[in-house]
HTML snippet that shows the backbone in 3Dmol.js (N, CA, C, O; Angstrom):
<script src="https://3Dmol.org/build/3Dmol-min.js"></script>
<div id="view" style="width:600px;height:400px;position:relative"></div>
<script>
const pdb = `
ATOM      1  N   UNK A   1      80.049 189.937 -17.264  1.00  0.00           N
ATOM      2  CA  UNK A   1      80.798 189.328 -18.329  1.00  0.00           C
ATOM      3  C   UNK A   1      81.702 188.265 -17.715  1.00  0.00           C
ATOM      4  O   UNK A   1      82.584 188.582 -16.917  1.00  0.00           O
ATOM      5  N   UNK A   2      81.431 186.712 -18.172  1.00  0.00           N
ATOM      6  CA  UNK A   2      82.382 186.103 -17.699  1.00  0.00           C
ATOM      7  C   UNK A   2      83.948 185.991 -18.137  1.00  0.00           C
ATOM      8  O   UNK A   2      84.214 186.789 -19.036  1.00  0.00           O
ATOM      9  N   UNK A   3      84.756 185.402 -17.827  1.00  0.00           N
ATOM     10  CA  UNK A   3      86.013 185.303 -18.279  1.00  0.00           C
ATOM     11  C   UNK A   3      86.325 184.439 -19.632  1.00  0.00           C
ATOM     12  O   UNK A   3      87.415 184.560 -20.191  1.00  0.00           O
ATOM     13  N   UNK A   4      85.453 183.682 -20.060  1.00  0.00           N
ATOM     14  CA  UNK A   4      85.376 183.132 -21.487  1.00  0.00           C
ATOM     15  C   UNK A   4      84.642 184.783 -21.980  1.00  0.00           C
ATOM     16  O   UNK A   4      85.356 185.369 -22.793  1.00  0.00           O
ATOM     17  N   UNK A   5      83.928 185.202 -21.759  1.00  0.00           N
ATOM     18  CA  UNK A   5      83.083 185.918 -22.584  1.00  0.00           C
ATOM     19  C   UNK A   5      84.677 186.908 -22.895  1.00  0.00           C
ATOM     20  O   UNK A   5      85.133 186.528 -23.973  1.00  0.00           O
ATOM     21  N   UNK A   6      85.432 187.833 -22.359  1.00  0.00           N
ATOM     22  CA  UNK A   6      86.339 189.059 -21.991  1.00  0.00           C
ATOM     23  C   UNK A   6      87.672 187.560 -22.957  1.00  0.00           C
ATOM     24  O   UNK A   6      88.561 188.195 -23.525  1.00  0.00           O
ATOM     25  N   UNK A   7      87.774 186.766 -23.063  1.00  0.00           N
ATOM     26  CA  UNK A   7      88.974 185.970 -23.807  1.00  0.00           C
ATOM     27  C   UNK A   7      88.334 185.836 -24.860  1.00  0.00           C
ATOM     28  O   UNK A   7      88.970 185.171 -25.678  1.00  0.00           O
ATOM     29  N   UNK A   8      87.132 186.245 -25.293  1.00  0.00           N
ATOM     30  CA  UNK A   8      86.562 185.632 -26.710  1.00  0.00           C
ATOM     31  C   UNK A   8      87.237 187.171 -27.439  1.00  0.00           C
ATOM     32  O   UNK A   8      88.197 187.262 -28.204  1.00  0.00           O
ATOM     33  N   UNK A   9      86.391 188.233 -26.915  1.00  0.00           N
ATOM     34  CA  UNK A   9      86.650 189.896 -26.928  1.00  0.00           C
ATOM     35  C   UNK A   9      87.884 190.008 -27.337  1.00  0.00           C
ATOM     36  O   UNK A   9      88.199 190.389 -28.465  1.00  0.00           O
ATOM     37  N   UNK A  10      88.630 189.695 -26.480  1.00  0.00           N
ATOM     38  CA  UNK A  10      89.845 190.210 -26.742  1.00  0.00           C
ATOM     39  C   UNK A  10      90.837 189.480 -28.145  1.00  0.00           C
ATOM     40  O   UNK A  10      91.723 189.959 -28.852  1.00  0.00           O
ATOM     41  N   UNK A  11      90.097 187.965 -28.093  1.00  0.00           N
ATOM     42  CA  UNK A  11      90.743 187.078 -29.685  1.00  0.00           C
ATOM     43  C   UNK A  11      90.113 187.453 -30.341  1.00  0.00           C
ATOM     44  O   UNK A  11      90.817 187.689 -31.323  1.00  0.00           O
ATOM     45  N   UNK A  12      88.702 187.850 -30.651  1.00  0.00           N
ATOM     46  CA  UNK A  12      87.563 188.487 -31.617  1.00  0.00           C
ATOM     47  C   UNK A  12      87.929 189.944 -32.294  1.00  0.00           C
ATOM     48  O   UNK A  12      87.874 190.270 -33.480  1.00  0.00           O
ATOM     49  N   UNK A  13      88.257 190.587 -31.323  1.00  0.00           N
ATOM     50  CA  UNK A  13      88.514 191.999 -31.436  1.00  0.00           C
ATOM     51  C   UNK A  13      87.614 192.443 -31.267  1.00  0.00           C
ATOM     52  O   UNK A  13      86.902 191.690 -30.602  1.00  0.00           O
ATOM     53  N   UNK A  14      86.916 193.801 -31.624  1.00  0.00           N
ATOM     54  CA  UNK A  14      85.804 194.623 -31.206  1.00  0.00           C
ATOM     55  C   UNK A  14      84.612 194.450 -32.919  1.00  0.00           C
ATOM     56  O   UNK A  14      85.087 194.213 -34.030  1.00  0.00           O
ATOM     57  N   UNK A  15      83.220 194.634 -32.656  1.00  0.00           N
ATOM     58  CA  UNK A  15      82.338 194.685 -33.846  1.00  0.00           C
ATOM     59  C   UNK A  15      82.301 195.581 -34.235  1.00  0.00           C
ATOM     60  O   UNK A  15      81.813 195.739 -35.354  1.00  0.00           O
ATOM     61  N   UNK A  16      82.901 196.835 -33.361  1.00  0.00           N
ATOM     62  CA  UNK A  16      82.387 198.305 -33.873  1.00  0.00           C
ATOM     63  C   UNK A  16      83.551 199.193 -33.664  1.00  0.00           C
ATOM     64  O   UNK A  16      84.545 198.785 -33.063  1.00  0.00           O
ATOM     65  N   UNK A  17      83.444 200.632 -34.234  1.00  0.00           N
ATOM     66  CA  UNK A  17      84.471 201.333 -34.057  1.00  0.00           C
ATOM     67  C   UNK A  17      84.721 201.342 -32.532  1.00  0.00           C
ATOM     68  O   UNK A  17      83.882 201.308 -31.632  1.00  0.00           O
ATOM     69  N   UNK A  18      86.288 201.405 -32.435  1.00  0.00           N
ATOM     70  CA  UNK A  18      86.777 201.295 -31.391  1.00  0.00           C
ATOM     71  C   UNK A  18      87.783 202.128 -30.576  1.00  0.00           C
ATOM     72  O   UNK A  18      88.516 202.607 -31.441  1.00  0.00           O
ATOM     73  N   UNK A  19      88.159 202.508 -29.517  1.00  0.00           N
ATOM     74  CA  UNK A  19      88.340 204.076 -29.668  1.00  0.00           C
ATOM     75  C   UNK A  19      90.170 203.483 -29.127  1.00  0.00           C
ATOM     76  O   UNK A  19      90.227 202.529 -28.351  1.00  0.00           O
ATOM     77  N   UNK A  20      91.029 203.909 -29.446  1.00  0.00           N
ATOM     78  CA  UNK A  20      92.894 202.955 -28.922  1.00  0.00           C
ATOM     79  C   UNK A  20      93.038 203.395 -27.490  1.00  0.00           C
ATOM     80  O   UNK A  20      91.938 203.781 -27.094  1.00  0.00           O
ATOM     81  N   UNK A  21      93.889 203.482 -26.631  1.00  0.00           N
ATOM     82  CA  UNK A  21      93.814 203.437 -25.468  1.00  0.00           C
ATOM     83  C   UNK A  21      94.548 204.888 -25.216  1.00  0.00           C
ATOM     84  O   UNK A  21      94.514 205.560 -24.185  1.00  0.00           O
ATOM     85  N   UNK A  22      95.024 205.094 -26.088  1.00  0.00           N
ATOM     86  CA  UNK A  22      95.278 206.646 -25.764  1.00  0.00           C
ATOM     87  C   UNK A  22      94.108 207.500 -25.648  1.00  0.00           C
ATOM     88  O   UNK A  22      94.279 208.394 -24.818  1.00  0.00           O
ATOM     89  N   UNK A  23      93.060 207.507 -26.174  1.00  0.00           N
ATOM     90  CA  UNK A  23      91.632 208.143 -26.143  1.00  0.00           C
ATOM     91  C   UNK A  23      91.074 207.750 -24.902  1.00  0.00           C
ATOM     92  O   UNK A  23      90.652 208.501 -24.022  1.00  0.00           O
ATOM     93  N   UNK A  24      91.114 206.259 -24.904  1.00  0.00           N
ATOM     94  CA  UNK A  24      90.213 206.297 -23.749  1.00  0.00           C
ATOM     95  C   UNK A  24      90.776 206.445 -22.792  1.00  0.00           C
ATOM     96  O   UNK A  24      89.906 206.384 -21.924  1.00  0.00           O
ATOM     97  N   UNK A  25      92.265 206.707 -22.054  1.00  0.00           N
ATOM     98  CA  UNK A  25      92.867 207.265 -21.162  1.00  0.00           C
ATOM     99  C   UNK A  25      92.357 208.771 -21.298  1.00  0.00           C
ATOM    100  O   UNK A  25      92.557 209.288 -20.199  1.00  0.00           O
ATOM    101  N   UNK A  26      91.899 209.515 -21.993  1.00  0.00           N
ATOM    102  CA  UNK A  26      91.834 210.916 -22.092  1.00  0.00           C
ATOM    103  C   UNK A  26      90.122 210.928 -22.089  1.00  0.00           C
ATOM    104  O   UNK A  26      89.548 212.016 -22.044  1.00  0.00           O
ATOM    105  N   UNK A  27      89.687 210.216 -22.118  1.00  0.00           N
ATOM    106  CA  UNK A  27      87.740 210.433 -22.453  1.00  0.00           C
ATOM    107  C   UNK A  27      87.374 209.404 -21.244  1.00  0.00           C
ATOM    108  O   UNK A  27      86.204 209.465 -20.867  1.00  0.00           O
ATOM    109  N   UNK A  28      88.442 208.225 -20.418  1.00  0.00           N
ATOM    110  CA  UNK A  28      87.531 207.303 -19.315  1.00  0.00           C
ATOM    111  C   UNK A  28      86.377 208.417 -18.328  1.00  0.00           C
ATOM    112  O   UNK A  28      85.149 208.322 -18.320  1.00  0.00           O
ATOM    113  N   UNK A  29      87.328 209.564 -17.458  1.00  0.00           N
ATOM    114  CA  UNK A  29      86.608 209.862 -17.068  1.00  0.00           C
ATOM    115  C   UNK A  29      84.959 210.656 -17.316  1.00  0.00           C
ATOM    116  O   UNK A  29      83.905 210.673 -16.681  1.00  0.00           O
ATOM    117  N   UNK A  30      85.377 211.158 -18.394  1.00  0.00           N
ATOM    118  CA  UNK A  30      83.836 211.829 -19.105  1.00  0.00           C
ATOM    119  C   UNK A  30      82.696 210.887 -19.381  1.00  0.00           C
ATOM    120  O   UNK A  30      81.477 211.064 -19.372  1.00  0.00           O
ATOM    121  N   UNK A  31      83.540 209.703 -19.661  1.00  0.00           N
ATOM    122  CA  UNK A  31      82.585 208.547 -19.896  1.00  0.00           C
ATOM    123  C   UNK A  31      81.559 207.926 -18.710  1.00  0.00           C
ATOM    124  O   UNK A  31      80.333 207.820 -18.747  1.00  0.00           O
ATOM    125  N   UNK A  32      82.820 207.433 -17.293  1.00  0.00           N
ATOM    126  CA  UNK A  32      81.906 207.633 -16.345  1.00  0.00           C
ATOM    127  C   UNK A  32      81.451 208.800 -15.581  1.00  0.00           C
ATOM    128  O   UNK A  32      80.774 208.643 -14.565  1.00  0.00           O
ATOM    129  N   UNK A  33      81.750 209.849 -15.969  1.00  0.00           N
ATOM    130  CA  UNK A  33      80.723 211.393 -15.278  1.00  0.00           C
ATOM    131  C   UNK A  33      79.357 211.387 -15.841  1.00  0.00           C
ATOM    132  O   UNK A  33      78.348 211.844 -15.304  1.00  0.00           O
ATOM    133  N   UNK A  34      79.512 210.481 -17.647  1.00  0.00           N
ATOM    134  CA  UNK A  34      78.221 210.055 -18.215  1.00  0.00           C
ATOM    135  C   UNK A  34      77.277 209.073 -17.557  1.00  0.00           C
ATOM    136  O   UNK A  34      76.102 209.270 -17.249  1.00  0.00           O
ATOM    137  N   UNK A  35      77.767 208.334 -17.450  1.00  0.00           N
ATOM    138  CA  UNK A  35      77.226 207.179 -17.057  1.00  0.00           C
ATOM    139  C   UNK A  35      76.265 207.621 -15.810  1.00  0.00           C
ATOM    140  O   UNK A  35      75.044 207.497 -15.705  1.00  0.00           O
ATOM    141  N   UNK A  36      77.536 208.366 -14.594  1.00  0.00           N
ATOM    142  CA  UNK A  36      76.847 208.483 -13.324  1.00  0.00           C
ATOM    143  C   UNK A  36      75.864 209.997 -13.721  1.00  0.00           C
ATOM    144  O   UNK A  36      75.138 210.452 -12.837  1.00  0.00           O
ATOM    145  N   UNK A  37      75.898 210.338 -14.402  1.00  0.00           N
ATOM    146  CA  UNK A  37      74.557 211.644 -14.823  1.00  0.00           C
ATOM    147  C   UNK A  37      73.294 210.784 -15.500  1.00  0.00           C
ATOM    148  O   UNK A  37      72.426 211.517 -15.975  1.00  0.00           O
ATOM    149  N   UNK A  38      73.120 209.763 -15.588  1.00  0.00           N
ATOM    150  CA  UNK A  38      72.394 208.857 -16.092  1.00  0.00           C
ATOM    151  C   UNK A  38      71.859 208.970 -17.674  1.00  0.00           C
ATOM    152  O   UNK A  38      70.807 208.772 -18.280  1.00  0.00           O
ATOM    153  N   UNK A  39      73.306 209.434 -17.992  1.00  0.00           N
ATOM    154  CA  UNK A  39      72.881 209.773 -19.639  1.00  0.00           C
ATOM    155  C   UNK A  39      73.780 208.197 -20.413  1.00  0.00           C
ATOM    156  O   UNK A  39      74.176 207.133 -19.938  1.00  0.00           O
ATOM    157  N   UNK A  40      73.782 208.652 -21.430  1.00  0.00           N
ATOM    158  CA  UNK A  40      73.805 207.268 -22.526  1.00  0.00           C
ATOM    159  C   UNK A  40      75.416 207.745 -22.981  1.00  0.00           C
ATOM    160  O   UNK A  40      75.719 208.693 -23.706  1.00  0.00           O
ATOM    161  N   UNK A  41      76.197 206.902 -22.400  1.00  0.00           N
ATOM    162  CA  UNK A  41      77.380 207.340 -22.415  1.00  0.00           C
ATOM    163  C   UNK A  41      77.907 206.253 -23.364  1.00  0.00           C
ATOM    164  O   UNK A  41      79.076 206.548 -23.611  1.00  0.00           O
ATOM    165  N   UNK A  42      77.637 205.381 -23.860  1.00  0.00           N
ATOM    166  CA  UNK A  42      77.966 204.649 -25.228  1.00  0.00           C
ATOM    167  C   UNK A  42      77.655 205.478 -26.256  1.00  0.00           C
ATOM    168  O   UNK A  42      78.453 205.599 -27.186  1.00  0.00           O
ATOM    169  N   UNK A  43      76.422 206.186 -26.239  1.00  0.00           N
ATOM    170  CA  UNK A  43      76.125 207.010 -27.469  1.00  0.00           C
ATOM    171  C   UNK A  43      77.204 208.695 -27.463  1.00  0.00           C
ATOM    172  O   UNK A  43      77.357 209.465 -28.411  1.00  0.00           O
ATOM    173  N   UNK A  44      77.678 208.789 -26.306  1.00  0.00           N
ATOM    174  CA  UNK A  44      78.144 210.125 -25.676  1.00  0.00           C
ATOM    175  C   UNK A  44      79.769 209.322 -26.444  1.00  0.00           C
ATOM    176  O   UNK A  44      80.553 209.846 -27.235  1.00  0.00           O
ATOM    177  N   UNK A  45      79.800 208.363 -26.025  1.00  0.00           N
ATOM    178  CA  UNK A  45      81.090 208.311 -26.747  1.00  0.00           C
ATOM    179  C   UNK A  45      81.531 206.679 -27.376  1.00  0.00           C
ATOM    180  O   UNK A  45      81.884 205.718 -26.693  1.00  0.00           O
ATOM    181  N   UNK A  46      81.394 206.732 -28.746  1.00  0.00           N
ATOM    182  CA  UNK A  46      81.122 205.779 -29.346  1.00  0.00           C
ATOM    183  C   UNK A  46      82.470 204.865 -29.002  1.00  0.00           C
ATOM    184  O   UNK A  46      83.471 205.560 -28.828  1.00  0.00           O
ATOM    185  N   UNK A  47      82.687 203.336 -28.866  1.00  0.00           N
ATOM    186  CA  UNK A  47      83.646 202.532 -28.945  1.00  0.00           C
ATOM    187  C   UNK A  47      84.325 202.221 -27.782  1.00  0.00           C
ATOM    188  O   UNK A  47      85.055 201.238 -27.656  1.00  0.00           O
ATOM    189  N   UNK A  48      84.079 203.097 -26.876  1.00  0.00           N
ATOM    190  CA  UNK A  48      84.524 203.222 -25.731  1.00  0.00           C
ATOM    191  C   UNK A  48      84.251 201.858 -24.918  1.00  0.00           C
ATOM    192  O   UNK A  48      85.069 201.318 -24.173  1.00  0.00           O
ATOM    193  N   UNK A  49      82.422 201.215 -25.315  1.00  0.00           N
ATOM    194  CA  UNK A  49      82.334 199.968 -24.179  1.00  0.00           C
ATOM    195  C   UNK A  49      82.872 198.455 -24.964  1.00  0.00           C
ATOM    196  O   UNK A  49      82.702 197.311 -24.544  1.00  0.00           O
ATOM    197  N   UNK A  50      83.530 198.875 -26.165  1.00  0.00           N
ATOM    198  CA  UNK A  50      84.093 198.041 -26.928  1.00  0.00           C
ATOM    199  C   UNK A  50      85.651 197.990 -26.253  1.00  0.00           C
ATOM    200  O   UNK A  50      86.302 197.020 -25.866  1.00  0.00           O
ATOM    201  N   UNK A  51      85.854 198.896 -26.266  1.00  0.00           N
ATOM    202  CA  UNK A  51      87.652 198.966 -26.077  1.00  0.00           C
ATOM    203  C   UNK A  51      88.095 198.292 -24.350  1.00  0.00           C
ATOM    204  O   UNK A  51      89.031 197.581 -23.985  1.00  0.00           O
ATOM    205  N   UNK A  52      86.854 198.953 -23.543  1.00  0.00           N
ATOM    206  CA  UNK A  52      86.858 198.558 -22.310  1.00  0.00           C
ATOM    207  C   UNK A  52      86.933 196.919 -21.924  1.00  0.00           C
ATOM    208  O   UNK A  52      87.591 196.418 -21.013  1.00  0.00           O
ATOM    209  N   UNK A  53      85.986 196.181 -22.976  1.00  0.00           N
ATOM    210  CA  UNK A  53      85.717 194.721 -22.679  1.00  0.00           C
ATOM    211  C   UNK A  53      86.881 194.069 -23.772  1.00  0.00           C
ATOM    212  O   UNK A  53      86.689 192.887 -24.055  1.00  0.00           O
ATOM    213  N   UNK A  54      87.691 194.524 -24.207  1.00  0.00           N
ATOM    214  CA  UNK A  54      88.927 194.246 -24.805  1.00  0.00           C
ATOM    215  C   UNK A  54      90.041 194.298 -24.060  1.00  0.00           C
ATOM    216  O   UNK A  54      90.931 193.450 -24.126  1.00  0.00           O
ATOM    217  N   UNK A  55      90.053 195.090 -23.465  1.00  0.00           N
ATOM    218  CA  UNK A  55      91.366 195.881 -22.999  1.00  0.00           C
ATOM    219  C   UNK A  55      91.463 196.306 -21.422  1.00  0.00           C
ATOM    220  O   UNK A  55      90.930 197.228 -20.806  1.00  0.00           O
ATOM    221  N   UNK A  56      92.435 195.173 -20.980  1.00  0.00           N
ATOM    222  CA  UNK A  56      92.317 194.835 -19.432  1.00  0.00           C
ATOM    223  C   UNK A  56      92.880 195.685 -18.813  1.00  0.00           C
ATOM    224  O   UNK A  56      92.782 195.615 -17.588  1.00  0.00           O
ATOM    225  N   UNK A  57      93.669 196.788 -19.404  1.00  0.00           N
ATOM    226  CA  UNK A  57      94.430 197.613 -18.669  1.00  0.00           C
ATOM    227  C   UNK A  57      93.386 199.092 -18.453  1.00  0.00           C
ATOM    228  O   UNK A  57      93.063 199.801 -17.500  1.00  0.00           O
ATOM    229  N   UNK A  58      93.181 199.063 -19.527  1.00  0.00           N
ATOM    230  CA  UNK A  58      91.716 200.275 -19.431  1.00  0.00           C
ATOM    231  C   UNK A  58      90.731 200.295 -18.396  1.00  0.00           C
ATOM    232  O   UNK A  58      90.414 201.112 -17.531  1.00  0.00           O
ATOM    233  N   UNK A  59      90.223 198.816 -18.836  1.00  0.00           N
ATOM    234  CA  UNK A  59      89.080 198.524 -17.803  1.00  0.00           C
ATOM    235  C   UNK A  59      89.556 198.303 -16.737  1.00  0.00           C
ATOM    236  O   UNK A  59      88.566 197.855 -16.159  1.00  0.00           O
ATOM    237  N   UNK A  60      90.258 198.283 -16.103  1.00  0.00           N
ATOM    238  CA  UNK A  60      90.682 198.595 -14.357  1.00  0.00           C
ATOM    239  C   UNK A  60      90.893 200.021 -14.239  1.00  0.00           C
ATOM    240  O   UNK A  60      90.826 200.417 -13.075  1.00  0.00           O
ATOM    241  N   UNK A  61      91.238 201.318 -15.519  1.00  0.00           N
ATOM    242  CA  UNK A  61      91.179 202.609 -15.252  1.00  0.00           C
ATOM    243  C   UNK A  61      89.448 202.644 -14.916  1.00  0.00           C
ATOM    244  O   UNK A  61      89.029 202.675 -13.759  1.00  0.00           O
ATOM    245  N   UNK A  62      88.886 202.637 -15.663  1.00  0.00           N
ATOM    246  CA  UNK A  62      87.287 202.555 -15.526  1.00  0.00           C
ATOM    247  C   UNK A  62      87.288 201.955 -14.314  1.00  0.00           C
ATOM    248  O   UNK A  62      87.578 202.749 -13.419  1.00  0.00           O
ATOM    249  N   UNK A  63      87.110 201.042 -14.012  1.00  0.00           N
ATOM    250  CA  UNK A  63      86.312 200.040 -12.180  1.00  0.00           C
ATOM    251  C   UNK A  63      87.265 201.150 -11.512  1.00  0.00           C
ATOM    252  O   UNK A  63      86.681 202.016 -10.860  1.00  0.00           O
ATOM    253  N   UNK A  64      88.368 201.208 -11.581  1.00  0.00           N
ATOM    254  CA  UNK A  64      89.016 202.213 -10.524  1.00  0.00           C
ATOM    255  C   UNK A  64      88.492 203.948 -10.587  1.00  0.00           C
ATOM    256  O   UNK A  64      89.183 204.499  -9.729  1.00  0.00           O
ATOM    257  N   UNK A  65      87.739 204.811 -11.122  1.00  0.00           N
ATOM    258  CA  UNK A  65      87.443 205.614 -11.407  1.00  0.00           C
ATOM    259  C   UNK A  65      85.705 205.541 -11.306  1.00  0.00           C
ATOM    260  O   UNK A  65      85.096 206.532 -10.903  1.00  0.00           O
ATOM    261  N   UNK A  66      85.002 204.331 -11.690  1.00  0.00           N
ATOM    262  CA  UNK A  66      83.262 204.052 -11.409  1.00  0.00           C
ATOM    263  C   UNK A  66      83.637 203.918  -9.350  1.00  0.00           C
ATOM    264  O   UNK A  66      82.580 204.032  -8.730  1.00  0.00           O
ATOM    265  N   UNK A  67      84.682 203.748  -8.568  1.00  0.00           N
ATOM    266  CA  UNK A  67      84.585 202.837  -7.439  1.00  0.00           C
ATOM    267  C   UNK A  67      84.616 204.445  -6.838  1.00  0.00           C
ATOM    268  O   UNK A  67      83.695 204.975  -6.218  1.00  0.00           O
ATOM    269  N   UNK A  68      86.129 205.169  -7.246  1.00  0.00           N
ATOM    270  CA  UNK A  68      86.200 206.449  -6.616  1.00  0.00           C
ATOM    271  C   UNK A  68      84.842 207.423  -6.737  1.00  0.00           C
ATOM    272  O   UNK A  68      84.310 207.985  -5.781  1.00  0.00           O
ATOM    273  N   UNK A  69      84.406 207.493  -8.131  1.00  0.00           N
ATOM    274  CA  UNK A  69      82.866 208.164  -8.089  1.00  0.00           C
ATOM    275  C   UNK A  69      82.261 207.419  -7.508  1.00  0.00           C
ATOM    276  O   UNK A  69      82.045 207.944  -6.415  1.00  0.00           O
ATOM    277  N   UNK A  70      81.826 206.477  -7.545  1.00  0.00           N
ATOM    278  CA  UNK A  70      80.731 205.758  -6.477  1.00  0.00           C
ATOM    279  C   UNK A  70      80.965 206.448  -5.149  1.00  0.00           C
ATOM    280  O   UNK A  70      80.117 207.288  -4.848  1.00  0.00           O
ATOM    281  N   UNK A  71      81.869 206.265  -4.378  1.00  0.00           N
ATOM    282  CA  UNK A  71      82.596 206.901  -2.807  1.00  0.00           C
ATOM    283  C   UNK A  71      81.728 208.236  -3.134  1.00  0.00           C
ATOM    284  O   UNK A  71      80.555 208.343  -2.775  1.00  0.00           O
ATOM    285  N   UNK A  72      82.502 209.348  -3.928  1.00  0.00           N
ATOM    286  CA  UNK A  72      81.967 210.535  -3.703  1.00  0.00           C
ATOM    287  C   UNK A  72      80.699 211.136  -4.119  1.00  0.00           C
ATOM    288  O   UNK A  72      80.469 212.341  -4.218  1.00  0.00           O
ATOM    289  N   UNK A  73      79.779 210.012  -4.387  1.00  0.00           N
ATOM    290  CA  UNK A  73      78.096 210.509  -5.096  1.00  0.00           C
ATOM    291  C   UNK A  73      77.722 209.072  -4.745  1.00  0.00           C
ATOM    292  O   UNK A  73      77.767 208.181  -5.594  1.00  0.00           O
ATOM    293  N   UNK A  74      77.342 208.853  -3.440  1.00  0.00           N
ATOM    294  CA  UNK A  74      76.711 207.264  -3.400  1.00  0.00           C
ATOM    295  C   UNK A  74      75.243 207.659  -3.725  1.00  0.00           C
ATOM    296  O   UNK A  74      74.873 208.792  -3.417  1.00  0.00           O
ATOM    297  N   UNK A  75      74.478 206.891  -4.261  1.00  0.00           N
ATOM    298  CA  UNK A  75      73.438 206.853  -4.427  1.00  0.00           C
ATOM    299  C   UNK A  75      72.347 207.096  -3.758  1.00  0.00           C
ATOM    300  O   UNK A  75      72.117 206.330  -2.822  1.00  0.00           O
ATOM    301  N   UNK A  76      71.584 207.962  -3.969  1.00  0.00           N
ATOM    302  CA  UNK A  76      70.265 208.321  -2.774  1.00  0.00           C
ATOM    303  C   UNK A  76      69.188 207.422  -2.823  1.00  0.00           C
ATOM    304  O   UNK A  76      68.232 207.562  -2.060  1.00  0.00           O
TER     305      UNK A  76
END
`;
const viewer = $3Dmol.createViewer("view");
viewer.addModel(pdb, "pdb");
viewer.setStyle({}, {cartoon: {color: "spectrum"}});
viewer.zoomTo();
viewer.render();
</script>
């Protein structure tokens, strides 16, 4: 996502339900335990990849939490 694309997002707002940042502080990590189980973690938790590409403070909880799981389950 470029940086026009994440400034459009954030003046646009989200297309779909969207989950506030109190949720996704409480559901980031389940989201990526989804992700890295290779299940469908947009469908596991709806609004979540909306709120993320909105919301710059979130999405550094996420990259900071995908980086620490990455470290402890690198890929075989």
């Amino acid at each position: 996502m470029t940086r026009r694309d994440i400034a459009l997002a954030q003046l646009i707002g989200p297309a779909a339900a969207e989950l506030g940042c109190d949720e996704c502080f409480d559901l980031v990590d389940v989201y990526v335990d989804t992700e890295l189980a290779g299940q469908d973690a947009d469908a596991a938790i709806p609004g979540m990849r909306e709120h993320l590409a909105a919301c710059p403070a979130c999405a550094e909880e996420y990259q900071s939490l995908r980086e620490i799981a990455g470290q402890e389950h690198p890929r075989r």
